[in-house]
C-alpha positions as CSV (number, residue, x, y, z in Angstrom):
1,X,-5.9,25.6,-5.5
2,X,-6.2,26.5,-9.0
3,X,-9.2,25.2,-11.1
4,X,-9.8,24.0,-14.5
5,X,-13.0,23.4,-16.5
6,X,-12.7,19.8,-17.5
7,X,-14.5,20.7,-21.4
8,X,-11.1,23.1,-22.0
9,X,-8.6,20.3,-21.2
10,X,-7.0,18.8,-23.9
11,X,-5.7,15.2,-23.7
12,X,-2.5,16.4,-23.3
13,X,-3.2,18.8,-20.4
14,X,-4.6,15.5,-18.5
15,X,-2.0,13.7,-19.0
16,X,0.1,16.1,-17.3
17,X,-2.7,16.9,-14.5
18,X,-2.7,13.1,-13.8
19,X,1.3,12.7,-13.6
20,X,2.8,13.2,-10.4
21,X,5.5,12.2,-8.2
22,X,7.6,11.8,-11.1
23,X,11.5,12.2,-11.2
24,X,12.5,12.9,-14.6
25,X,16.4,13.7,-13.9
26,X,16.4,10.6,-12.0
27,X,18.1,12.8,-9.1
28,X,16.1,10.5,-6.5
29,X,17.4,7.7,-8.4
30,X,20.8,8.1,-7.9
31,X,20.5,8.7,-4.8
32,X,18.8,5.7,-3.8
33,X,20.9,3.5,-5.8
34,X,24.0,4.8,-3.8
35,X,22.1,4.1,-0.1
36,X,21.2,0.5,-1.8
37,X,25.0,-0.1,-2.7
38,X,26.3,1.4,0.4
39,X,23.9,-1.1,2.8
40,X,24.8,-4.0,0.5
41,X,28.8,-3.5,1.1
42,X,28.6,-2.6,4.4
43,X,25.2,-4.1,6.0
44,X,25.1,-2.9,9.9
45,X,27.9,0.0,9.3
46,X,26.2,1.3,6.8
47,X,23.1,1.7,8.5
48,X,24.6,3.7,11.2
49,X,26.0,5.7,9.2
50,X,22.2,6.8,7.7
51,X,20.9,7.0,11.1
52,X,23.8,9.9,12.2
53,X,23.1,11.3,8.7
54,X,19.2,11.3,8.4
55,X,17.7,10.9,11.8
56,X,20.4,12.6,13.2
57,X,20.9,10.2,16.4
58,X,24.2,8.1,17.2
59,X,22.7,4.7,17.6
60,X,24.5,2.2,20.2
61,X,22.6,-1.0,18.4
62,X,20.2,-1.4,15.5
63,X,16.7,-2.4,17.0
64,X,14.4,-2.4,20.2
65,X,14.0,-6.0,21.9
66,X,10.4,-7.2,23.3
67,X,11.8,-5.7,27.1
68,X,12.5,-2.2,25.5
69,X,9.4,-2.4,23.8
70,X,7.1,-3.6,26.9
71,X,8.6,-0.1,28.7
72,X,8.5,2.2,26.1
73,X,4.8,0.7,26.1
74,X,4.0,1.8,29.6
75,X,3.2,5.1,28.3
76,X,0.8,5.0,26.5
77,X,-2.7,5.7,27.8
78,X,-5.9,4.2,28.2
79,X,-8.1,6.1,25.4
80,X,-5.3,5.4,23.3
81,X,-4.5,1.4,23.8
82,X,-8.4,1.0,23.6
83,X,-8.7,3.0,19.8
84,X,-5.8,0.8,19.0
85,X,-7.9,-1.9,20.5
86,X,-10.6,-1.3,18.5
87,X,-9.2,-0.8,14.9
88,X,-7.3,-3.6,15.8
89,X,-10.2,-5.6,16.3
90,X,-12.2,-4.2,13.2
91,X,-9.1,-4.6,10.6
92,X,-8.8,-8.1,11.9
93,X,-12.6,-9.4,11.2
94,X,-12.1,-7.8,7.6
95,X,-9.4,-9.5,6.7
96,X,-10.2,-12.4,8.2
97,X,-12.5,-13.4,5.8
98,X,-9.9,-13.1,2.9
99,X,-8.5,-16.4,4.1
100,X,-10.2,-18.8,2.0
101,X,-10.1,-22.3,0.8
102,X,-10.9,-23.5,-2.4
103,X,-13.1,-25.9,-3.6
104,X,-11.7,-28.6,-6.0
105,X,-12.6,-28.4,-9.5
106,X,-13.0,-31.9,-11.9
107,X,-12.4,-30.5,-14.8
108,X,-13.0,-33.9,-16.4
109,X,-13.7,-37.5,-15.3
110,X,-10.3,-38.3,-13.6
111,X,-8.7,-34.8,-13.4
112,X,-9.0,-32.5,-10.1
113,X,-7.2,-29.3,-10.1
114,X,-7.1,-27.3,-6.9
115,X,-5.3,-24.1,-5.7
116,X,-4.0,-24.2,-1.5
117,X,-2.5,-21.1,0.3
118,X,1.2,-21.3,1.4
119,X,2.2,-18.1,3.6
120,X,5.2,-16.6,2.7
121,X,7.8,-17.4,4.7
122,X,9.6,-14.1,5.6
123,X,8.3,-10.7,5.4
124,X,9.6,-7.1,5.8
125,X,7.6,-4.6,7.3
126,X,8.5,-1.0,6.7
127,X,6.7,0.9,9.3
128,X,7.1,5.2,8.1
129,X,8.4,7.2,10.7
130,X,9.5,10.9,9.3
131,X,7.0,14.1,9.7
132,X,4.6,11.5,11.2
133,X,4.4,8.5,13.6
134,X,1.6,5.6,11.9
135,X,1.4,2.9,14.1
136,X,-2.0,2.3,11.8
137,X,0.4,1.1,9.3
138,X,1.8,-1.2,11.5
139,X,-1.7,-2.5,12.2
140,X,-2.3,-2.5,8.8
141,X,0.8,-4.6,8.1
142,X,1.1,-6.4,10.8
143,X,-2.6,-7.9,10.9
144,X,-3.2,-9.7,7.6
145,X,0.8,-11.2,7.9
146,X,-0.5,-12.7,11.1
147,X,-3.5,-14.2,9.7
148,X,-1.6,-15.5,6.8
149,X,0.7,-17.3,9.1
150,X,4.3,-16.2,7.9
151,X,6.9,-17.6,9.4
152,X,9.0,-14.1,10.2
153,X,8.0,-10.5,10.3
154,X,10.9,-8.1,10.5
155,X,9.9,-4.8,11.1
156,X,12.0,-1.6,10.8
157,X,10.9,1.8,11.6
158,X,13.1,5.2,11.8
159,X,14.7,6.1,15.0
160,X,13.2,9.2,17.2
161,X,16.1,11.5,18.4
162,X,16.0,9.2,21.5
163,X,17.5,6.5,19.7
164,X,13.6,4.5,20.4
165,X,10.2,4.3,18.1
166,X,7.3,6.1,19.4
167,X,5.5,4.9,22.4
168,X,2.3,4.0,20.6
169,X,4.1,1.9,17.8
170,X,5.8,-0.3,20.9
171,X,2.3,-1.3,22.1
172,X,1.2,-2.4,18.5
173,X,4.0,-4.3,17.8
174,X,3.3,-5.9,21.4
175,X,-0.5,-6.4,20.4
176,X,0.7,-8.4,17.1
177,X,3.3,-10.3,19.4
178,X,6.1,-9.0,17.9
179,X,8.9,-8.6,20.1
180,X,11.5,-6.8,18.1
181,X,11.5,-3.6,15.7
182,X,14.6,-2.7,13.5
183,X,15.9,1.3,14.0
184,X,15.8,2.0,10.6
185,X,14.3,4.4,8.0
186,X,13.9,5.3,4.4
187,X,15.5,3.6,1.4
188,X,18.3,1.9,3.9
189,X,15.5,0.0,5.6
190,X,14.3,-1.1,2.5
191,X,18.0,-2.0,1.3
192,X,18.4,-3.8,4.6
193,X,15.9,-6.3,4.1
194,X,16.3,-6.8,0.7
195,X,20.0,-7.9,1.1
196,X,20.0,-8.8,4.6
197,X,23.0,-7.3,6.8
198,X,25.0,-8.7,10.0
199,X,21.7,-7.9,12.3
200,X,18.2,-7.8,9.8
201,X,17.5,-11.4,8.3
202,X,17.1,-10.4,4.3
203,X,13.0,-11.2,3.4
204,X,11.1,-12.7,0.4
205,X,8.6,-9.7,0.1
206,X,8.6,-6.4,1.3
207,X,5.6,-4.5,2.4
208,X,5.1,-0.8,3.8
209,X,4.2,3.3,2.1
210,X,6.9,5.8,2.2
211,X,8.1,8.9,0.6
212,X,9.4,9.1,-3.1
213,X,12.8,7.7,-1.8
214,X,11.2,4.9,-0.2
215,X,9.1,4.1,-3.1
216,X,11.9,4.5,-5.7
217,X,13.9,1.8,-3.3
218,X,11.3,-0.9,-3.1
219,X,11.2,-0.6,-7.3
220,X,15.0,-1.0,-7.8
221,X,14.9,-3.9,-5.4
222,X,12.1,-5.4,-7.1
223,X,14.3,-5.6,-10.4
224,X,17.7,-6.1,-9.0
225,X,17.1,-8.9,-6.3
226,X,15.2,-12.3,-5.6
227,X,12.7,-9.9,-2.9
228,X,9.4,-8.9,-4.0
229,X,7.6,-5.8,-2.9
230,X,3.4,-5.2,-2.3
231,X,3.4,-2.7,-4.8
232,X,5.0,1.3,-5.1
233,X,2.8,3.1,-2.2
234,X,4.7,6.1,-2.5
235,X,3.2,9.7,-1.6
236,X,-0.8,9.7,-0.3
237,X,-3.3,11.3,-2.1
238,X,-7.2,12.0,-2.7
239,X,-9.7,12.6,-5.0
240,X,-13.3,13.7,-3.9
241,X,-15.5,13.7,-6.4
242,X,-18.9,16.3,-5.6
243,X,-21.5,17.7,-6.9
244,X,-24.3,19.9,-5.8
245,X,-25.6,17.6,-2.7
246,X,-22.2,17.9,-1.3
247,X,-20.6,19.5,1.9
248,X,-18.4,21.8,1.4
249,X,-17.1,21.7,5.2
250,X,-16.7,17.9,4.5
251,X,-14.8,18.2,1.2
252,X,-12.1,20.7,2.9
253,X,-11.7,18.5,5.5
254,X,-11.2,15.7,3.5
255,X,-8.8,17.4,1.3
256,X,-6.4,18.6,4.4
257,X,-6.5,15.4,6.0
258,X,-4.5,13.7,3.0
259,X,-2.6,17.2,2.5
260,X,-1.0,17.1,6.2
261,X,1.0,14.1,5.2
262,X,3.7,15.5,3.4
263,X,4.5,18.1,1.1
264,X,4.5,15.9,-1.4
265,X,0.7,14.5,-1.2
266,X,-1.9,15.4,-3.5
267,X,-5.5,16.4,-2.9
268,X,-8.0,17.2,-6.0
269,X,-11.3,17.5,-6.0
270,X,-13.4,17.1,-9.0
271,X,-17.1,18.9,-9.1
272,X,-20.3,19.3,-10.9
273,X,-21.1,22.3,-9.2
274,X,-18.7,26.0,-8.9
275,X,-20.6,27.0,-6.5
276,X,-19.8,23.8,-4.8
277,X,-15.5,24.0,-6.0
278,X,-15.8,28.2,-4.7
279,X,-17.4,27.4,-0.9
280,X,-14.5,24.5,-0.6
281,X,-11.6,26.8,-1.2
282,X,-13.4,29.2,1.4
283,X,-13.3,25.8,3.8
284,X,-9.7,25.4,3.2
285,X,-8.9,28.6,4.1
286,X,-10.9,28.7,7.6
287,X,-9.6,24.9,8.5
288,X,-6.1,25.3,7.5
289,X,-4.4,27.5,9.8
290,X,-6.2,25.4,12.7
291,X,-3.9,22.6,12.2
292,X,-0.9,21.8,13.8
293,X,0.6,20.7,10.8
294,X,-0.8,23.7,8.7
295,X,2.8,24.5,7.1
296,X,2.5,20.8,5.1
297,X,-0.5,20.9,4.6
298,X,-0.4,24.3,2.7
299,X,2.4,23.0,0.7
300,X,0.7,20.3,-0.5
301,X,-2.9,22.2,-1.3
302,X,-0.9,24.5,-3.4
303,X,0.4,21.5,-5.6
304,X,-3.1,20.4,-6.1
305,X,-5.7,21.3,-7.8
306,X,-9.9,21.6,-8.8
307,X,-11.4,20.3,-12.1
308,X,-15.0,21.4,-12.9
309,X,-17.0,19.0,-14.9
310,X,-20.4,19.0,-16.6
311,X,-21.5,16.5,-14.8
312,X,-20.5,13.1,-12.8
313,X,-20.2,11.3,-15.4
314,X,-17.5,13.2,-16.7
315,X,-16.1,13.5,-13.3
316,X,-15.5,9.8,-13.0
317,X,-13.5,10.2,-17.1
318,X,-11.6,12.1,-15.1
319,X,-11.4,9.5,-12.0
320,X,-10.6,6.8,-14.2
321,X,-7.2,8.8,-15.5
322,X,-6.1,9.9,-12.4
323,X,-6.9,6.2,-11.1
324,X,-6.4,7.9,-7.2
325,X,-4.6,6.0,-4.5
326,X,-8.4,7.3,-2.2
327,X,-11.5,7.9,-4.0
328,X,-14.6,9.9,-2.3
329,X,-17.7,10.1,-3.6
330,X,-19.4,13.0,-1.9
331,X,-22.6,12.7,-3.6
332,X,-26.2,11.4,-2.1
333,X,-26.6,9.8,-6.2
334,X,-22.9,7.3,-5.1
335,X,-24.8,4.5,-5.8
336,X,-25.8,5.3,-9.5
337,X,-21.7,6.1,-10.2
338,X,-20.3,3.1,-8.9
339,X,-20.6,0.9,-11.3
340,X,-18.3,3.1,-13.7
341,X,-15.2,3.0,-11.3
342,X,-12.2,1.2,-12.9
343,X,-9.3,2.7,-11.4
344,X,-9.2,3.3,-7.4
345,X,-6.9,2.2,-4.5
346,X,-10.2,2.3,-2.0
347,X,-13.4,4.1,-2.4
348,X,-15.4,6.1,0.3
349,X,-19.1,6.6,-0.1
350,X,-21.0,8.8,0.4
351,X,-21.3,12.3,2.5
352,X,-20.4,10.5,6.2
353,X,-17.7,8.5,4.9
354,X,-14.2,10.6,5.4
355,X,-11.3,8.8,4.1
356,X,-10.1,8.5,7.4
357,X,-12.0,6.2,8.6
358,X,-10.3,3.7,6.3
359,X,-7.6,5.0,7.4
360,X,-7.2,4.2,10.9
361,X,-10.4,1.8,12.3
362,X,-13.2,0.6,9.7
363,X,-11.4,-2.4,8.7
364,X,-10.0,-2.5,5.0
365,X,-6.3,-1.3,4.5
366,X,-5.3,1.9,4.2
367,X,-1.9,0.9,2.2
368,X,-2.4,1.5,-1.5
369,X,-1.5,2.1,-4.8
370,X,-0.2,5.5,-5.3
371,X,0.8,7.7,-8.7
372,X,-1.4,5.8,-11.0
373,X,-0.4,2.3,-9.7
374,X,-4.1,1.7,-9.3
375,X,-4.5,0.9,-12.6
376,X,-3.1,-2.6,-11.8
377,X,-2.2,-2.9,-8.3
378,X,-4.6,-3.7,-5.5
379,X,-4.4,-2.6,-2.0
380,X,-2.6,-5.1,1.0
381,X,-4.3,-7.6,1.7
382,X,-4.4,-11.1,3.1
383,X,-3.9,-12.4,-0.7
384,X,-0.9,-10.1,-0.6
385,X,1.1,-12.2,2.5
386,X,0.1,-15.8,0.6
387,X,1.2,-17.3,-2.6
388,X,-1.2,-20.2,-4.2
389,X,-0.2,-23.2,-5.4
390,X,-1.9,-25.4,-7.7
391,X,-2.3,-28.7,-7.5
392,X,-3.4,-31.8,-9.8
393,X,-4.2,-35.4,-9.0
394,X,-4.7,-37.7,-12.1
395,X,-6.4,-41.0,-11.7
396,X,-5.9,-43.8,-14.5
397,X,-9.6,-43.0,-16.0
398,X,-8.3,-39.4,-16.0
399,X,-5.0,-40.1,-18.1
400,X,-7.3,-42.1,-20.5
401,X,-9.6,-38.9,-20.6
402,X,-6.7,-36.1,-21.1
403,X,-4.0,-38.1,-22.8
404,X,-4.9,-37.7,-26.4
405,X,-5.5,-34.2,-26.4
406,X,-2.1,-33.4,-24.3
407,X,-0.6,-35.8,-27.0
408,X,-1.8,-33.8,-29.9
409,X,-0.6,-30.4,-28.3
410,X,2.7,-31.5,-27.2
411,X,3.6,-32.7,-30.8
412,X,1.9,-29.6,-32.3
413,X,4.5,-28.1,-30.5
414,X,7.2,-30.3,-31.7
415,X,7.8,-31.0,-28.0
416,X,7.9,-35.2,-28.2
417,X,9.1,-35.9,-24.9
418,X,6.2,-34.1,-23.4
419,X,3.8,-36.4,-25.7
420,X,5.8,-39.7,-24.4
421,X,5.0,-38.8,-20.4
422,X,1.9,-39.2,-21.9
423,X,2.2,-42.1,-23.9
424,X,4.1,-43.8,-21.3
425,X,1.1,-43.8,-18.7
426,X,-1.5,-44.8,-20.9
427,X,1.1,-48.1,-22.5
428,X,1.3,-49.4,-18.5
């Protein structure tokens, strides 16, 4: 990993530290705009067509039904239906509590003004399926759409080279009683249920991480059609923030564990201390050839990067830029920092709080804001599967109260008609 001092950057060298993901011959583009057209003329066909082409299986029908599912099930073992189990469990209670009602406001004599929660009615699940299976996606997903009470869930998930999804993801999709997954990956699932085809109903929102391809599909969508998207989780990434009370075993571990995803993920850490920064990179070289996945994950260390810093407070300057999808604090002094994070997806604190713990089991969702997004985008949630609608109830004190001032501001406007709805009330 190479390493910068933080006091010899220049604003235009962060800039270009902080930018990544970033296709600026819109080669991914164009690509994705021809899958999008292709599924949009062709619907089903089409998305056999991907299937042969990108997950290289010959596909005799486009999803798994709730009996395929209950078999492919079977397999899976005890230790792992009861860690499923349990972050199920733990991701439910915390979102749970997102589901709120609110109280009624008078805002004067005669004029109440609420806000009630109306659950979307269909959703798209895009459950990743390429260098890694992540049926805690699908929990992640799957849980908070359920509490929200939409009306459909369609999922779709890559094919294996069996022409099936993974074991594992057929027993979450049982525990969220879902009995049917679409065989579809990449920027033609996301096509698919934007536009809908002969087989997948198209859905009002679409939800789900993915590579750049994904991600550059859910943005198209977003402009060119009536479906929304959560928000462009494209690529994961990390940045630990240390200083001298930090674990340098901890850090590396940290670092590898967002590195394994792809190639394309990022991992920086930012530090108070060199000889904090120099032990690290002596971590990462003992823990990465003792991954299965070492080959990624090397990939993806040597496209990121350490930043030395005077001090935490510049660190979190720094932070604040960058505005990371993950955010560790591996400092004992977390609490004294907090307070000066703007820009993060989710935040980790402290020396015994790896990031993948969030990721799998302690409850808040792992799918986030990516490249930068977390400068206005917040993670899934609940709030994410509802949409709130306001409502008003006028009573004749309360027309008698607000009349005259929406009077004045309608014809301030020069918008009479507005004024007589008024006037028309108040005269009967």
């Amino acid at each position: 990993m190479k390493t910068y001092n933080y006091s010899d950057l220049s604003t235009a060298d962060i800039q270009k530290l902080v930018q990544r993901n970033v296709d600026p011959a819109n080669e991914i583009r164009t690509i994705v705009e021809e899958v999008i057209d292709h599924v949009q003329r062709n619907g089903d066909s089409a998305l056999y067509d991907y299937a042969s082409k990108f997950d290289k299986v010959e596909l005799s029908k486009l999803y798994l039904d709730k009996a395929e599912l209950e078999e492919l099930a079977t397999s899976v073992s005890s230790d792992q239906k009861a860690a499923l189990e349990t972050a199920y469990n733990n991701i439910y209670k915390f979102h749970q509590t997102q589901l709120k009602t609110e109280d009624k406001v008078e805002t004067m004599p005669g004029v109440t003004c609420w806000r009630e929660l109306r659950p979307i009615e269909k959703v798209g699940l895009y459950i990743p399926g390429g260098t890694a299976v992540l049926p805690s996606t699908f929990l992640m997903l799957g849980i908070p759409a359920r509490i929200a009470g939409c009306h459909e869930i369609v999922v779709c998930s890559p094919p294996q080279k069996n022409g099936k999804v993974n074991a594992v993801i057929a027993y979450v999709a049982l525990l969220l009683g879902i009995d049917k997954i679409y065989l579809a990956g990449g920027s033609q699932a996301i096509a698919a249920m934007a536009y809908g085809t002969e087989s997948i109903t198209k859905v009002d929102k679409i939800f789900g991480p993915g590579n750049q391809f994904v991600t550059k599909a859910k943005t198209i969508i977003q402009s060119t059609t009536t479906t929304a998207i959560d928000m462009p989780a494209g690529p994961s990434e990390v940045l630990v923030i240390a200083d001298e009370t930090a674990n340098p075993t901890f850090i590396a571990a940290d670092l590898l564990a967002q590195a394994e995803h792809g190639i394309d993920s990022q991992s920086v850490l930012v530090c108070t201390s060199v000889k904090i920064a120099e032990e690290t990179v002596i971590e990462l070289e003992k823990q990465l050839p003792r991954l299965p996945r070492a080959e990624i994950a090397k990939l993806a260390i040597d496209n990121s990067y350490i930043i030395v810093t005077s001090n935490l407070s510049e660190a979190m300057q720094f932070n604040n830029q960058y505005a990371p999808e993950h955010l560790i604090l591996a400092t004992e002094s977390w609490q004294q920092i907090t307070g000066s994070i703007i820009n993060a997806g989710s935040v980790f604190l402290g020396n015994l709080t790896p990031e993948s713990a969030g990721d799998y089991a302690s409850g808040t969702n792992h799918t986030l804001p990516t490249s930068s997004y977390a400068r206005a985008y917040s993670g899934v949630s609940v709030d994410s599967f509802v949409k709130k609608i306001t409502f008003q109830h006028i009573t004749r004190e309360g027309i008698n109260n607000i009349g005259p001032t929406v009077q004045t501001l309608a014809e301030l406007e020069g918008l009479h008609a507005h004024a007589n709805a008024v006037t028309v009330r108040n005269n009967n």
